[in-house]
C-alpha positions as CSV (number, residue, x, y, z in Angstrom):
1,X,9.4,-4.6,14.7
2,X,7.2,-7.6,15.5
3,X,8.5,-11.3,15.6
4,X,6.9,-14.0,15.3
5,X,6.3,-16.4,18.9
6,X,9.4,-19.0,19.1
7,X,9.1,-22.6,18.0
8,X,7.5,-24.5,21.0
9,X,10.2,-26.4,23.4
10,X,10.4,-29.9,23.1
11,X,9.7,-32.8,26.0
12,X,11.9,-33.5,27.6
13,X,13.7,-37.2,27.1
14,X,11.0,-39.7,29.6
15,X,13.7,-42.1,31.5
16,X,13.9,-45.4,30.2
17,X,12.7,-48.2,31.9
18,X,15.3,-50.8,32.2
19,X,15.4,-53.8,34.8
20,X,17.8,-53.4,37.7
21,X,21.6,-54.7,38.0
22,X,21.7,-58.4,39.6
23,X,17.9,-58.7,39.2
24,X,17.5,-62.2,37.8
25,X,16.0,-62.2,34.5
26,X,12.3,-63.9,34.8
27,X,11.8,-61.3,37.6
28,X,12.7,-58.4,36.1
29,X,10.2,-59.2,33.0
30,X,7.9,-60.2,35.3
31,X,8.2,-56.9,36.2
32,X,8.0,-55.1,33.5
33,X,4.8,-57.1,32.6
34,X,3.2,-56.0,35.5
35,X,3.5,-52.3,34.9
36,X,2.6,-52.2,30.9
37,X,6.3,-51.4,29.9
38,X,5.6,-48.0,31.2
39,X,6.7,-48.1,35.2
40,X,5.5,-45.7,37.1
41,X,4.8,-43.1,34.2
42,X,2.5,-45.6,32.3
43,X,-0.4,-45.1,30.8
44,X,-3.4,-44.9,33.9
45,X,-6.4,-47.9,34.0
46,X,-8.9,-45.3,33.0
47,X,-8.6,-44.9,28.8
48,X,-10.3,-41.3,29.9
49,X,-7.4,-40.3,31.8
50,X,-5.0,-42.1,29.1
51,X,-6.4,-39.6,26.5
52,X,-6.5,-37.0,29.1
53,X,-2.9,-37.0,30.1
54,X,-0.1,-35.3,28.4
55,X,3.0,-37.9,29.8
56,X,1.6,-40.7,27.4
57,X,2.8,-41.5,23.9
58,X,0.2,-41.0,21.0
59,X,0.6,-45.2,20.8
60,X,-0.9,-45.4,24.5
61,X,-3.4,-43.0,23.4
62,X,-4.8,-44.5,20.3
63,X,-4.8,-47.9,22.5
64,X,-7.1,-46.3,24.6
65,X,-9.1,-45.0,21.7
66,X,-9.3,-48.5,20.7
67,X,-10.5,-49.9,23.7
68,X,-13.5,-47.1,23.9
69,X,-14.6,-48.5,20.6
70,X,-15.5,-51.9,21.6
71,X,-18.6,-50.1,22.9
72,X,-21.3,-48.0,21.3
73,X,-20.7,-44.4,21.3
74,X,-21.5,-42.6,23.8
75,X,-22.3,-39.3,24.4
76,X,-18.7,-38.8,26.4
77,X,-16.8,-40.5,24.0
78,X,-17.7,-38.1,21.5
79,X,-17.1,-35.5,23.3
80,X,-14.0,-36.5,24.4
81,X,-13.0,-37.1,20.8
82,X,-14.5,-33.6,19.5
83,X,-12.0,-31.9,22.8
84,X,-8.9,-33.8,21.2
85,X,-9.7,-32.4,17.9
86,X,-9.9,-29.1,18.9
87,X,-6.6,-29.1,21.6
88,X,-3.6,-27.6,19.7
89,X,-1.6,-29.2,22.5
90,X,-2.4,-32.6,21.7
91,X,-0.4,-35.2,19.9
92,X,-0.6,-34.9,16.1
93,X,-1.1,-38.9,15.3
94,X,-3.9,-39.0,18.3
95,X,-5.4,-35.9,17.1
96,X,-5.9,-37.5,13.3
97,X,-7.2,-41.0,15.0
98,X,-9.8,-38.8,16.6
99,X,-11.3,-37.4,13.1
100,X,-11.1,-40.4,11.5
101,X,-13.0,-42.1,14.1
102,X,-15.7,-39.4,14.6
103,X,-15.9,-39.7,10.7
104,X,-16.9,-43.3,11.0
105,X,-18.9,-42.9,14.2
106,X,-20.3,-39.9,13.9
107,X,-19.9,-37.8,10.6
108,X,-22.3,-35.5,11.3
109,X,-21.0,-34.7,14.8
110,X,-17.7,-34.1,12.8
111,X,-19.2,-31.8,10.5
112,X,-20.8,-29.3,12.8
113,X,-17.5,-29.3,14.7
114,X,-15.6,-28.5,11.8
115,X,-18.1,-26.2,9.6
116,X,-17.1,-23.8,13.1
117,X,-13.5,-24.6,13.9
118,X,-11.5,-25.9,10.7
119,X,-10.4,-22.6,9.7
120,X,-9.5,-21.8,13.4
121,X,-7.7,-25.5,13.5
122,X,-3.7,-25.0,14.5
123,X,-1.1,-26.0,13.5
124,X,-1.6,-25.5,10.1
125,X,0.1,-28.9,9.3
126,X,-3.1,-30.6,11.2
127,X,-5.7,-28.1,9.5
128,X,-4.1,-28.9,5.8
129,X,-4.3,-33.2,6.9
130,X,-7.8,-32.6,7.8
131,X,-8.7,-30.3,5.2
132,X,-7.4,-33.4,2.6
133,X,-9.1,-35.6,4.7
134,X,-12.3,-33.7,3.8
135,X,-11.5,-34.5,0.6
136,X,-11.1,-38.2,0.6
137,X,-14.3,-38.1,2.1
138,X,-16.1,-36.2,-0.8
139,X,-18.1,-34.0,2.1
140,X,-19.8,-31.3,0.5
141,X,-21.3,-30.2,3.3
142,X,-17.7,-28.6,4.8
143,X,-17.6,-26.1,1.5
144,X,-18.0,-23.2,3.4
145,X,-15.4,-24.1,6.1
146,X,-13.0,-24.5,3.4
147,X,-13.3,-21.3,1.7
148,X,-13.4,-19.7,4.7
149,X,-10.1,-21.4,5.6
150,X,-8.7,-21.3,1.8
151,X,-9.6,-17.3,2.3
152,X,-7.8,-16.8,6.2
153,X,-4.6,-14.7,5.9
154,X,-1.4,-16.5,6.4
155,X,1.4,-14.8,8.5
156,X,3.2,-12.6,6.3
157,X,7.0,-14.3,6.4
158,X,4.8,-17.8,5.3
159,X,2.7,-15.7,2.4
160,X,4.2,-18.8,-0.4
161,X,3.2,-21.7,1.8
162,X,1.4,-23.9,-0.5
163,X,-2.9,-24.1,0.3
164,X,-4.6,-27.4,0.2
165,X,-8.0,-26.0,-0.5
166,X,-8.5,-24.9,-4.2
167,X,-6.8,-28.6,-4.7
168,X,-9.6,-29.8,-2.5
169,X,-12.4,-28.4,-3.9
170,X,-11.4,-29.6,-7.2
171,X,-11.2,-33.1,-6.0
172,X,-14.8,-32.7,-4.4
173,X,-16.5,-30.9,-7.2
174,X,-14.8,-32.7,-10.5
175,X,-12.1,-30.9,-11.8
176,X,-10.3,-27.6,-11.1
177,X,-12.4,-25.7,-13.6
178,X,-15.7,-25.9,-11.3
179,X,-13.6,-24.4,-8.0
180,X,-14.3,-20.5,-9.5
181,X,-18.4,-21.8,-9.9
182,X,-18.3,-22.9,-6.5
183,X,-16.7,-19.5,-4.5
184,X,-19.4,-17.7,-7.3
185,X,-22.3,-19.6,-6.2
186,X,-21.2,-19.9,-2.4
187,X,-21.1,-16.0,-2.7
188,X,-24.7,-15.3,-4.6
189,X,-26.8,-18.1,-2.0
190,X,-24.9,-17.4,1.0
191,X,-27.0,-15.1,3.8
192,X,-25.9,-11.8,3.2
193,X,-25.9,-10.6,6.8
194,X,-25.4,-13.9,8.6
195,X,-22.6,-15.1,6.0
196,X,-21.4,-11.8,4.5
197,X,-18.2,-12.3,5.5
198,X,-17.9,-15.3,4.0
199,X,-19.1,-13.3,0.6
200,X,-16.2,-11.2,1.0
201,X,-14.2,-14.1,1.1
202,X,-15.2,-15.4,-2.2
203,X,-15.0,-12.3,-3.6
204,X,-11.2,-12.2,-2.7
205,X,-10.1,-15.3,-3.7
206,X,-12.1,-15.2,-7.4
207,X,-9.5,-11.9,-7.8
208,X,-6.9,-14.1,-6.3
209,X,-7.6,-16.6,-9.5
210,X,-7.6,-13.9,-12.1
211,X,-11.2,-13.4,-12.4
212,X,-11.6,-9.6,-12.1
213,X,-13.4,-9.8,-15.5
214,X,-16.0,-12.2,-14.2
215,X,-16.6,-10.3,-11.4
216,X,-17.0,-6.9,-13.3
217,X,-19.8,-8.7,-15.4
218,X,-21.4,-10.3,-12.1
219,X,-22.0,-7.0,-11.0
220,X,-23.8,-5.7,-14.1
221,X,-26.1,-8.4,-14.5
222,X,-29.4,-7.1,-13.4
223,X,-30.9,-10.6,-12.8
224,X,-28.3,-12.0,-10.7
225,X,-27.8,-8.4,-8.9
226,X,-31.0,-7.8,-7.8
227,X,-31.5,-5.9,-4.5
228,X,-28.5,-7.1,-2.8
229,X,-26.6,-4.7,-1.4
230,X,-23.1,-5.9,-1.5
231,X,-23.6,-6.4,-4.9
232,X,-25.0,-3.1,-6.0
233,X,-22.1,-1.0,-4.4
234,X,-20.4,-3.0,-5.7
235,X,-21.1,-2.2,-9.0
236,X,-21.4,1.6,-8.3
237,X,-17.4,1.1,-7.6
238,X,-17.2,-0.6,-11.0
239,X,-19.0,1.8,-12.9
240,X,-18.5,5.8,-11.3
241,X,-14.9,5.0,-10.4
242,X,-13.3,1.9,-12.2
243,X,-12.2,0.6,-9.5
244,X,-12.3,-3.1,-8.7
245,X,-12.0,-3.9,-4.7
246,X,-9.4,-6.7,-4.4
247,X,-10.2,-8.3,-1.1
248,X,-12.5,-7.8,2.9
249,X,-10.6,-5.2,3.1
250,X,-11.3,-2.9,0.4
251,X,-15.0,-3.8,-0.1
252,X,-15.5,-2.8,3.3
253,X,-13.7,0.6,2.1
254,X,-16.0,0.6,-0.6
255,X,-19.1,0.0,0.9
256,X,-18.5,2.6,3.8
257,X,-17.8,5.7,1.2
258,X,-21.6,4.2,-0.4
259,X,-23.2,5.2,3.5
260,X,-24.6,8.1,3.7
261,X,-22.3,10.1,5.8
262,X,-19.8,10.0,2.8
263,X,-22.4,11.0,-0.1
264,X,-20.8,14.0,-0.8
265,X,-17.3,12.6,-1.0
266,X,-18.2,10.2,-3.0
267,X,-19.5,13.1,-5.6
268,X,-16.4,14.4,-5.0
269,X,-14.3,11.2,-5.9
270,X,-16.9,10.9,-9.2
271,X,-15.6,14.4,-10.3
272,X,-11.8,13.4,-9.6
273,X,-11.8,10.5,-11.2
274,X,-13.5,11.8,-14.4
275,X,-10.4,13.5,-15.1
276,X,-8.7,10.0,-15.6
277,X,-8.6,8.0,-18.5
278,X,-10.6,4.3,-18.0
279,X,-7.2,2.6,-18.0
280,X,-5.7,4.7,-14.9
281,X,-9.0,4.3,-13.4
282,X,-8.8,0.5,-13.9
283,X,-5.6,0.3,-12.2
284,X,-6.8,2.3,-9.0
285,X,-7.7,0.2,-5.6
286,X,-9.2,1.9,-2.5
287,X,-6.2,3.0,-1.2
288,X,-5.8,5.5,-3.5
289,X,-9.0,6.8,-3.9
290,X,-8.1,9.5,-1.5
291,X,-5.1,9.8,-2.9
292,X,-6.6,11.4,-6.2
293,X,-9.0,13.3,-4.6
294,X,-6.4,15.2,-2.4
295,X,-4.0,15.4,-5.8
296,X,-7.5,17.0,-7.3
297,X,-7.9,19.4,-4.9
298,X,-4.2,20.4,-3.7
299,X,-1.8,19.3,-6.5
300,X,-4.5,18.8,-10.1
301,X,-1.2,19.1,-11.8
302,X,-0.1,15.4,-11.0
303,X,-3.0,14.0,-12.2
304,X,-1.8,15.0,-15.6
305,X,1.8,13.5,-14.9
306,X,2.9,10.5,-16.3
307,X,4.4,7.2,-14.2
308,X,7.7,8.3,-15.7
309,X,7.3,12.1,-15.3
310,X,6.6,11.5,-12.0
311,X,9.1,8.6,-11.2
312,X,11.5,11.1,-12.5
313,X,11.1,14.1,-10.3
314,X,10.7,11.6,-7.1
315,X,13.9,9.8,-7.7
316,X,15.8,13.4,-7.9
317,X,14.4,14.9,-4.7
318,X,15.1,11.9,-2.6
319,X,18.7,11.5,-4.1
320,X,19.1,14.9,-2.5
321,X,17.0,14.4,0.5
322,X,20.6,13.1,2.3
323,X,21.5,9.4,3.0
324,X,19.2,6.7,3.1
325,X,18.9,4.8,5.8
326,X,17.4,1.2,6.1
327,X,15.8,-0.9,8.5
328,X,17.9,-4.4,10.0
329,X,16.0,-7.8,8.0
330,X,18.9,-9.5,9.3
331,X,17.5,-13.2,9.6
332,X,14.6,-12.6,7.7
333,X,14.3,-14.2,3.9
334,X,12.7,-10.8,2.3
335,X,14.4,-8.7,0.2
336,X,13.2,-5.0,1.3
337,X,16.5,-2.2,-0.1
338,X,13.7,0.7,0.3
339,X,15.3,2.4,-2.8
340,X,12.5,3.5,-5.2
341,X,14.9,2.1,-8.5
342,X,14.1,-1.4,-6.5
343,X,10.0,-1.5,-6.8
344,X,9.9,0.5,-10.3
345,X,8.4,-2.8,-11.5
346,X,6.0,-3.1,-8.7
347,X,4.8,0.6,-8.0
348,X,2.9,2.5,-10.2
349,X,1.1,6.1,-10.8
350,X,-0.5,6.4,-7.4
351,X,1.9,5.2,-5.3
352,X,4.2,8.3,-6.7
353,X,1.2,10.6,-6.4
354,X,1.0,9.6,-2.9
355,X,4.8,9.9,-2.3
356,X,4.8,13.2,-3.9
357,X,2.0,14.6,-1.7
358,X,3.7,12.8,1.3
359,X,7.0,14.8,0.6
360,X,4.5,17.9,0.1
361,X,3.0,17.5,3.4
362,X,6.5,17.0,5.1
363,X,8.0,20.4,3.7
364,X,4.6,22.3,5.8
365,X,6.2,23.7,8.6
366,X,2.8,23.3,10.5
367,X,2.8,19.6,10.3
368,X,6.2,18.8,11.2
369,X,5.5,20.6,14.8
370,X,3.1,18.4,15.2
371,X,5.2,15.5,13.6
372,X,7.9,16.4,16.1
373,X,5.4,17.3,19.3
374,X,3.9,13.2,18.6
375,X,7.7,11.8,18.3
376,X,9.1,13.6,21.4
377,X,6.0,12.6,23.2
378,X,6.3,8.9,22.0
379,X,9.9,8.7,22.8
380,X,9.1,9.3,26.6
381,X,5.8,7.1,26.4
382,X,7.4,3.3,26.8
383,X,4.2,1.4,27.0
384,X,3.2,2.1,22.9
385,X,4.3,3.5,19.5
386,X,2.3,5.9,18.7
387,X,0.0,6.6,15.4
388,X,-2.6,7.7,13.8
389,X,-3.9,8.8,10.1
390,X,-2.6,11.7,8.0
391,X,-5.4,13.7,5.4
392,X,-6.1,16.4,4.0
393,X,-8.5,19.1,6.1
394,X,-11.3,21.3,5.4
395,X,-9.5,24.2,4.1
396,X,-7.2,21.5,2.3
397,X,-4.0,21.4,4.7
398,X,-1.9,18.7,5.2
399,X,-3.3,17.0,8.9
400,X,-2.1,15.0,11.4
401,X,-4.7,12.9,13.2
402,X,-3.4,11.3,16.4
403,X,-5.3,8.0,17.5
404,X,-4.2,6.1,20.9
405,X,-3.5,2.6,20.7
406,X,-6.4,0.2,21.6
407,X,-4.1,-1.4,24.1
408,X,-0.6,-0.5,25.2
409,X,1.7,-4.3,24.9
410,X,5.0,-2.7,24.1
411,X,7.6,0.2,23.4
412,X,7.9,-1.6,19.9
413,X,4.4,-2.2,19.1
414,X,1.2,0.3,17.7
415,X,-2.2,-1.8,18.1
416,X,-4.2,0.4,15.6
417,X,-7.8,1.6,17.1
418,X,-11.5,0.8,15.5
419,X,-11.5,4.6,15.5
420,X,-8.4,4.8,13.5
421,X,-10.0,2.5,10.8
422,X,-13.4,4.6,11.1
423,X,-11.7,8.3,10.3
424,X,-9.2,6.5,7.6
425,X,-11.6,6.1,4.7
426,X,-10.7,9.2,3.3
427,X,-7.0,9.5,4.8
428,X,-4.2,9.1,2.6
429,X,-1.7,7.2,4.7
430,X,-1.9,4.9,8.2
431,X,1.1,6.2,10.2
432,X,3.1,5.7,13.5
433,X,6.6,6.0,14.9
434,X,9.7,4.3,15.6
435,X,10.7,6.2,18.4
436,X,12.2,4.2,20.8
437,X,15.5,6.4,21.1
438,X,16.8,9.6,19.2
439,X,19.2,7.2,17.3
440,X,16.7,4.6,16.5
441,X,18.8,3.6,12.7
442,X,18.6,-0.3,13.0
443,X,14.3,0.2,12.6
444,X,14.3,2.7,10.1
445,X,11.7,1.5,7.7
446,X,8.9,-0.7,8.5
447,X,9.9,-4.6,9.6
448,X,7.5,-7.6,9.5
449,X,4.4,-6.5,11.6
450,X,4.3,-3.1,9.9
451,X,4.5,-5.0,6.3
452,X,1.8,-7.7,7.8
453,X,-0.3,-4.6,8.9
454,X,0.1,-3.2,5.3
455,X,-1.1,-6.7,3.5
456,X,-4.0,-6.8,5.7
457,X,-5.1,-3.7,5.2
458,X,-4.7,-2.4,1.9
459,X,-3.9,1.0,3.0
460,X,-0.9,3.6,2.5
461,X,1.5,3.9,4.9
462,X,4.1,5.9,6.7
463,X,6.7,5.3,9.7
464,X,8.5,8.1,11.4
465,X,11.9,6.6,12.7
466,X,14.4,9.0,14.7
467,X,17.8,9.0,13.0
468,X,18.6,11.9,15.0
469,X,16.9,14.2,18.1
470,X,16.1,17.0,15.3
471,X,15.9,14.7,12.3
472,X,13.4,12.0,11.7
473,X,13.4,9.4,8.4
474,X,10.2,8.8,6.9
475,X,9.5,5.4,5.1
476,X,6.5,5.2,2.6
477,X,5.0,1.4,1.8
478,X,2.0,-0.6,1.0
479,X,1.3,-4.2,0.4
480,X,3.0,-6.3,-2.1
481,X,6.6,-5.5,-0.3
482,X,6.4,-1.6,-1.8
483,X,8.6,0.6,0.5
484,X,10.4,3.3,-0.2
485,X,12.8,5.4,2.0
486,X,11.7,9.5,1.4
487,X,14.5,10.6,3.0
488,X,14.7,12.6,6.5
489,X,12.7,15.8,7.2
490,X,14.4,18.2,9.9
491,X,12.5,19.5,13.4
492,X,11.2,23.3,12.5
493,X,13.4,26.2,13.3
494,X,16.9,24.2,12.8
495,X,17.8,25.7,9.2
């Protein structure tokens, strides 16, 4: 249920500055003459304070730009044009006649400043002009920014803005063939603890382009390999599991399960996925890695199932589950119905394994208790939702795992924990509530945080949304706009 801020007001209207009724004519030019045009608000003496002010026009400030440049740089003046830059609240036009003249004057000055800040650089109409203005100027040496830029998530609800930066590179590097050589070699030479985010990065945006195949023969080239770690677990996903990580996100999944804490789960996910063929294996990300080792050990019978066996036997127990009911997008351009017919093109084997075993784990009578305990608890708690991780346990029950929020903001809002992400490697969904009120209908389903949350993350998830005090509906959904309504489950001893 999260918004995005408003749009920013706008300045008020300045008063104009017109001469006086019955003052003669020479006088009241000479007037206006003698205070710039401006009156009283005019632009001050000082072009420091002119650049400094925020009741000037961007005109009065590039004027004062203009008179610092009559003299040699100084040590102030670039600073004062590095702070402009970087101020999101200064004037578009003066903040472009700042680059441009630290390009001039000082290009190196303007390449440490943005090799730190370009990706950081807001709004995102200044960051794509001076992304293109890297361009024009052929600089090489801002690569890095602009991957990491190119590779920064977007806000969900602007997910099909256009991005200067592939266009960019291109223009820099001759040609839009050489862009996937340069994320590949930016990712092999960068410094893999220093920079390793930045390898993830390239990593991301070469699957983003198609190159999965590339990538899988990267991996298995000895030579290029070599001791680097990244690389070699990597490969191990590649080559034990099939499975090709997709962006951060799931490397780091990856590369977690390859620590030692998790050796024996990961013998455990080698002997699971041996029972799939190479294609299913192919199609798997990190999400559902848990996914088919809980089906292994609880329900080995779906892993035999077909997409349209199991699309089939979902579809008739949540048309009997009762009605569906649907979270409010009023206002919002997506296109979420949360019937499963809707994302049959877009959901595949494991997400109906993983809705099966959700529906499994909701029928317990053990975990609903706790289910119900954690929603009546979070219904009287106004300062969070609450959330957590559900898995499978020891003995191979169905579990719960409650994690507090790392900071309580709002009745309407979960801020997921580090310690949630540390005990969710092997969980098979992310969950929290919508339990703001026993009749909570307009937010049943995940809105645009929770679907933000989802992209970001890779991971499975559920929301719990009262409907009713004894009957909560349950949501399942993932990236890519996959949500499905499961239908309700009642509070124990009601039947």
């Amino acid at each position: 249920m999260n918004h995005p801020p408003s749009a920013p007001r706008r300045p008020r209207p300045r008063a104009s500055c017109r001469p006086g009724r019955g003052l003669p004519v020479a006088l009241a030019l000479g007037l206006l003459v003698a205070c710039g045009g401006g009156c009283g608000a005019g632009a001050p003496r000082d072009p420091y304070e002119t650049l400094k002010s925020n009741r000037v026009s961007s005109s009065a400030q590039i004027k004062a730009l203009a008179r610092l440049d009559a003299a040699p740089p100084s040590p102030r003046y670039v600073a004062e044009l590095e702070r402009i830059i970087l101020s999101p609240k200064g004037l578009l036009a003066t903040r472009e006649a700042c680059v441009d003249r630290l390009a001039r004057r000082d290009p190196a000055a303007l390449e440490r400043l943005l090799t730190v800040n370009l990706p950081l650089l807001r709004p995102t109409e200044f960051r794509s002009w001076v992304i293109q203005r890297a361009g024009e100027l052929g600089n090489k040496g801002l690569t890095k920014a602009i991957i990491r830029s190119w590779a920064m998530p977007v806000p969900y609800w602007e997910r099909d803005a256009g991005r200067q930066e592939p266009e960019v590179l291109a223009r820099m590097y001759g040609g839009p063939e050489r862009v996937d050589v340069v994320l590949v070699d930016t990712m092999l030479n960068a410094r893999p603890f220093v920079e390793r985010n930045l390898r993830y990065r390239c990593w991301e945006l070469l699957i983003d382009r198609g190159r999965r195949d590339l990538l899988v023969e990267l991996v298995n080239d000895d030579e290029l390999v070599g001791d680097d770690e990244m690389l070699l677990d990597l490969r191990a996903s590649v080559n034990e599991l099939g499975v090709v990580p997709r962006n951060k996100e799931e490397i780091l999944w990856i590369r977690e399960l390859r620590a030692r804490p998790y050796r024996a789960y990961w013998e455990r996910m080698g002997r699971s996925f041996s029972r799939l063929d190479e294609q299913r294996r192919s199609e798997l990300a990190p999400r559902d890695l848990a996914v088919v080792v809980a089906a292994a050990r609880h329900r080995p019978e779906l892993l035999e199932r077909s997409d349209a066996e199991l699309y089939r036997i979902l579809d008739q127990q949540i048309g009997a589950s009762g009605p569906r009911y649907t979270a409010d997008f009023s206002g919002w351009t997506v296109k979420v119905t949360e019937r499963l017919s809707d994302v049959r093109g877009r959901a595949g084997w494991s997400d109906f394994v993983a809705m099966a075993l959700a529906r499994e784990a909701l029928a317990d009578d053990r975990f609903r208790e706790h289910l119900f305990d954690q929603a009546d608890r979070d219904l009287i708690d106004t300062t969070t939702e609450f959330g957590g991780i559900i898995r499978l346990d020891e003995s191979g029950r169905f579990e719960l795992v409650e994690h507090p929020p790392r900071s309580r903001v709002s009745d309407e809002k979960f801020l997921a924990p580090q310690s949630l992400f540390d005990d969710g490697y092997t969980a098979l969904f992310h969950f929290h509530n919508h339990a703001q009120n026993y009749s909570n209908r307009r937010h049943a389903g995940p809105h645009m945080g929770d679907l933000q949350y989802a992209e970001e993350t890779g991971a499975n998830c559920l929301v719990f949304t009262f409907v009713k005090p004894n009957l909560l509906n349950v949501d399942f959904y993932r990236a890519d706009e996959v949500v499905v309504d499961l239908g309700t489950v009642e509070r124990p001893g009601q039947g």
